[in-house]
C-alpha positions in Angstrom: 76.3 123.2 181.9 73.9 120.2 182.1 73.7 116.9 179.5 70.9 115.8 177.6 70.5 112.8 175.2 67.6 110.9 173.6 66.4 108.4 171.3 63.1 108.7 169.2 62.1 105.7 167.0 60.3 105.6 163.6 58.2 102.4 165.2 56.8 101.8 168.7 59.1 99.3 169.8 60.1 101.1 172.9 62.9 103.5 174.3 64.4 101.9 177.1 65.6 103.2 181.0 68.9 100.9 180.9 69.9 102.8 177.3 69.6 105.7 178.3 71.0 105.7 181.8 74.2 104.5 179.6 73.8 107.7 177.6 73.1 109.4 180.5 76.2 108.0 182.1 78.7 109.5 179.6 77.6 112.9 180.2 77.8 112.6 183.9 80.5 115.0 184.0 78.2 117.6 182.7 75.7 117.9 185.3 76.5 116.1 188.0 73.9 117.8 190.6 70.6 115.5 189.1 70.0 112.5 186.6 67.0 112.1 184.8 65.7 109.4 182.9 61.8 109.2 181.0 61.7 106.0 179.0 58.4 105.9 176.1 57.2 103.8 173.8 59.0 105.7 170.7 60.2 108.7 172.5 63.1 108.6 175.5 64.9 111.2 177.0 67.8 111.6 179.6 69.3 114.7 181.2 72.1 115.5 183.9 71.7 118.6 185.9 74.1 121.1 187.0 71.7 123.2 189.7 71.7 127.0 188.5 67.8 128.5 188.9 65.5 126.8 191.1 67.5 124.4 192.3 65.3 122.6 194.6 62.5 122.1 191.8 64.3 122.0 188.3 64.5 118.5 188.1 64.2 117.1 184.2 63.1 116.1 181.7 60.1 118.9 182.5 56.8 118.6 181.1 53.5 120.8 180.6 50.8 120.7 183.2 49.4 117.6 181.3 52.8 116.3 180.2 52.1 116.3 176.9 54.9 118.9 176.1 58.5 117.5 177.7 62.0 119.2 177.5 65.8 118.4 178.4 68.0 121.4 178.0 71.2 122.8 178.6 72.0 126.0 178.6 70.0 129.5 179.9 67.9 132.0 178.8 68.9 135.4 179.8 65.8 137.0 179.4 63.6 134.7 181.4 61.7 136.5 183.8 60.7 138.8 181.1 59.5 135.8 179.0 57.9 134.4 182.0 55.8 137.5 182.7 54.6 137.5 179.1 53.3 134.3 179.2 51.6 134.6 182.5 50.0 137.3 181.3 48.5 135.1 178.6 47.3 132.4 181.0 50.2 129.9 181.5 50.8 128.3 184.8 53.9 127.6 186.3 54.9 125.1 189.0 58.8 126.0 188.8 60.8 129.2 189.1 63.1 128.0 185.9 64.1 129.1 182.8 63.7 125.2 181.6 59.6 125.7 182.5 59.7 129.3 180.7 60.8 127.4 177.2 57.9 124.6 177.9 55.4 127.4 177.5 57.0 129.4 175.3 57.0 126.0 172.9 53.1 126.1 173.8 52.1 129.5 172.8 54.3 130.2 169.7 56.0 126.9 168.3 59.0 127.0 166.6 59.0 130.8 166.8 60.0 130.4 169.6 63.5 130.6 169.2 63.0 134.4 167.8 62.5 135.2 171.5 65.2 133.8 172.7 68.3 135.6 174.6 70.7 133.1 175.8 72.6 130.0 175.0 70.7 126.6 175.1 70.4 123.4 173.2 67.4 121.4 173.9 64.8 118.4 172.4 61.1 118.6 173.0 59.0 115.9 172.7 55.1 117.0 171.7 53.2 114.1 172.2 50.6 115.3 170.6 52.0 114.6 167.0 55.3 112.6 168.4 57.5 114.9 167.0 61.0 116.2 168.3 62.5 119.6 168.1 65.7 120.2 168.7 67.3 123.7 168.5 70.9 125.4 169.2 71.7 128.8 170.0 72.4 131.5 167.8 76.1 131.0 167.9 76.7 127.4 169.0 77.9 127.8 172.7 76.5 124.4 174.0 77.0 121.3 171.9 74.0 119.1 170.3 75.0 115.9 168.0 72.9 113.8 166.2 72.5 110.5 164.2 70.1 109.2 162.4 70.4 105.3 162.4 67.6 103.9 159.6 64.7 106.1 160.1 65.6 106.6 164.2 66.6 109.8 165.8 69.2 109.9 168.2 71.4 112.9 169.9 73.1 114.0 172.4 75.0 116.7 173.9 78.3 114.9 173.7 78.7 111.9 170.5 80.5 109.8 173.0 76.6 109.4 174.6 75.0 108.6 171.3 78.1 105.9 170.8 76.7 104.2 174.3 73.3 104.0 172.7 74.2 101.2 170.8 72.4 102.1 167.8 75.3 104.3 166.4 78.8 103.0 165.9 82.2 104.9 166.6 84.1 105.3 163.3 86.2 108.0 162.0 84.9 110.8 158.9 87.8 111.1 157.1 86.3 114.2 155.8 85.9 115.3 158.8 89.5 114.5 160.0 90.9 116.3 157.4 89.1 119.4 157.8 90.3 119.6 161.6 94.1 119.4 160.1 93.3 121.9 157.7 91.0 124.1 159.6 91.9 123.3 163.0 88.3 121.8 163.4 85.2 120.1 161.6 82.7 122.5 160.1 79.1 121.7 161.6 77.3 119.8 160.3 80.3 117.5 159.4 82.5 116.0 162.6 85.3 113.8 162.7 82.9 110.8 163.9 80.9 108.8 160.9 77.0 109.2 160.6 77.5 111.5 163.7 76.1 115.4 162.8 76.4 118.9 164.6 73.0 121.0 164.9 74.6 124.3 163.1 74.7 127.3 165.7 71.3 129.1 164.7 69.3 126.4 163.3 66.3 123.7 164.4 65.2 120.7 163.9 62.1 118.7 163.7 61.8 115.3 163.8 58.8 113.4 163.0 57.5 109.7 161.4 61.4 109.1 160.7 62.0 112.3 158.4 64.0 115.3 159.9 63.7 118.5 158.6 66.7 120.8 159.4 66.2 124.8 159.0 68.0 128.1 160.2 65.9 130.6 162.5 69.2 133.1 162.7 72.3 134.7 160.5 74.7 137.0 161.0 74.2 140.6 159.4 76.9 142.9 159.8 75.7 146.5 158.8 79.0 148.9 158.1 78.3 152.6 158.5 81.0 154.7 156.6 81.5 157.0 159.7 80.9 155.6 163.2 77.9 157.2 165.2 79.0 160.2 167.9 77.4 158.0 170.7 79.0 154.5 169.7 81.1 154.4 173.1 77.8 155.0 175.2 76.0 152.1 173.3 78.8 150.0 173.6 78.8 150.3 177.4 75.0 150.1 177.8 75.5 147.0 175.6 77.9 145.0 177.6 76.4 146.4 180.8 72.9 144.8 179.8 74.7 141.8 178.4 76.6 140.9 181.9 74.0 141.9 184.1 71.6 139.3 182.5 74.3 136.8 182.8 74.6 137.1 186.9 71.0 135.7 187.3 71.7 132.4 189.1 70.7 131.2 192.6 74.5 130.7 193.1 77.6 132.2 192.9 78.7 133.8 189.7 82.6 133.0 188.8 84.2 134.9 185.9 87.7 133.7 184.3 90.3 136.5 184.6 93.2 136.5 181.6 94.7 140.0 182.5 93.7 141.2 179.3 91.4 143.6 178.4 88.0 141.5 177.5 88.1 139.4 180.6 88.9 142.8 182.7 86.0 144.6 181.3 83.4 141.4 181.9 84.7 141.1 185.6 84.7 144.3 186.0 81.3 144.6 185.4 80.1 141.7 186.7 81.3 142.6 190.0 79.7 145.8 190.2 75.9 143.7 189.2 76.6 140.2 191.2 74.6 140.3 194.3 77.1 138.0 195.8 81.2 138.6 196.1 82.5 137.9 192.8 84.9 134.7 192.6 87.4 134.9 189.5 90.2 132.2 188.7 93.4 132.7 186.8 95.6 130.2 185.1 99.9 130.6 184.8 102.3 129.0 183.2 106.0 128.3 184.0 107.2 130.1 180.9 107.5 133.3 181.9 106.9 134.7 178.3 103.4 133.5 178.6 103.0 134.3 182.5 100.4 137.4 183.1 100.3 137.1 186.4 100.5 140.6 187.7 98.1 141.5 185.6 95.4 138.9 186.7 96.6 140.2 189.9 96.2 143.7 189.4 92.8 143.5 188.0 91.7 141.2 190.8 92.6 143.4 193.5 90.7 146.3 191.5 87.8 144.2 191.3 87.8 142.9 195.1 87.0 139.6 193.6 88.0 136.1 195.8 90.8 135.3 193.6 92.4 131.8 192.9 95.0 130.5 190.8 95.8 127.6 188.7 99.2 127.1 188.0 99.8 124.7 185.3 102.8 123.6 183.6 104.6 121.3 180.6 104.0 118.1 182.6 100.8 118.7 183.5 99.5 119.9 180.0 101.1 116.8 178.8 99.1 114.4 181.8 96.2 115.5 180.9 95.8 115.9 177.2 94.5 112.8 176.4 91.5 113.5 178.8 91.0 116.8 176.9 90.7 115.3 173.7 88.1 112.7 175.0 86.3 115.5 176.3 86.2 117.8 173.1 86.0 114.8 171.0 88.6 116.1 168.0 91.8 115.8 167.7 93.6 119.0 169.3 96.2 120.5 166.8 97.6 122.8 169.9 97.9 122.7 173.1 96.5 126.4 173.6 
């Protein structure tokens, strides 16, 4: 998890270090490895880092090898290395062993297409200086967060609203709309939030930016495609699936963790992950007084099975209750459960 932000002007009258180290300084919490700051004339850009590939040359924001390509991003791409090998083959250069450099090129040889490419969950901004324009895009099912405002004909976003607030150029008011829908459907539907002028990138959509005008598309929907009988070799596809989908999740130069419930998803992806991690697997468990809701044994059970480095977090009524107003200024919505 890292934090990015950004400002991008309709006229040249400058994007500043001091507004967006404030930006940058509400999304500490995100990536507190790195901070990164590139001020411009219309165009600024901030990131905090949270070191997961390369971690001694993926600083950001990361450019081109003439700069005039520059990204922030949160997130990874999965498929990476495969990526990167298709673009060396057609005559990029790379300084970094990062995914983050692997989306710069990829931005260079096919554009917004991109995102077609794509396995992983990411929200990032480029800046092409060759036309000033921004793109922004969100994964295909909105795991990582991007916000955005658009103050007169000025861009601004942000992977938390509480950094667009610290901009200065957006002010902290409640949608009532909004509000309303997180009481009735237990949260905002993207685009709308509970915050006023304040926007959520939809999961599967992009956005480009340019001479104050932001054009806002989808690249990805949903299809489900029923069969009326299910194929003879479903449960062998279904393992080769989530097999391929949690061995492309362990590449990191660092430990891989994996949350353990007790219940059967959280069993399976552990499971799996500890036979592909090149490192001993660490796993985490939370319990609660109420012994209705404690699945202890279980977490234990499935731990030992796995040979994982197993901690636990036991949490309970007075604790939930200490800390639930940090959780709400962290997921920025009211919470209608405690869950």
């Amino acid at each position: 998890m890292c934090g990015i932000a950004g400002i991008a002007r309709a006229d040249a009258r400058g994007v500043g270090r001091d507004v967006l180290r404030r930006m940058a300084a509400q999304i500490r919490h995100r990536g507190p490895d790195d901070e990164g700051i590139l001020p411009g004339p219309r165009v600024g850009f901030a990131h905090t880092r949270l070191s997961i590939i390369d971690l001694a040359h993926g600083a950001q924001p990361l450019g081109n090898e003439d700069d005039t390509i520059v990204i922030v991003y949160n997130g990874e791409v999965y498929n990476y290395l495969e990526l990167r090998a298709r673009l060396l083959a057609s005559g990029h250069r790379f300084r970094t062993a990062t995914d983050t450099e692997v989306l710069v090129h990829a931005y260079e040889e096919w554009g917004t297409g991109m995102l077609a490419h794509l396995n992983g969950q990411f929200a990032f901004a480029i800046h092409d200086q060759r036309d000033d324009s921004v793109f922004v895009a969100r994964d295909r099912f909105g795991i990582c967060p991007l916000f955005y405002a658009q103050p007169g004909h000025d861009f601004v976003f942000a992977s938390e609203a509480k950094a667009i607030f610290a901009s200065g150029e957006v002010r902290a008011a409640p949608d009532l709309r909004g509000l309303d829908e997180v009481f009735t459907l237990w949260s905002a539907r993207a685009p709308r939030t509970p915050f006023s002028g304040v926007s959520a990138l939809e999961p599967g959509t992009y956005a480009v930016w340019r001479d104050g005008t932001l054009r806002v598309a989808r690249y990805y929907e949903p299809r489900f495609d029923e069969a009326e009988t299910e194929p003879a070799d479903a449960l062998l596809a279904l393992d080769e699936v989530l097999r391929r989908a949690v061995t492309l999740r362990m590449r990191a130069d660092v430990p891989v963790g994996g949350y353990l419930s007790g219940g059967l998803d959280s069993s399976i992806t552990c499971s799996l992950a500890a036979a592909g991690s090149p490192h001993e697997l660490r796993t985490f468990s939370v319990t609660f007084e109420d012994p209705s809701l404690d699945e202890s044994a279980y977490q234990m059970k499935v731990a030992a099975a796995v040979r994982s480095r197993h901690a636990i977090v036991r949490i309970g009524a007075r604790e939930i209750a200490e800390v639930f107003p940090t959780v709400v200024r962290h997921a920025e919505t009211p919470l209608v459960r405690t869950g």
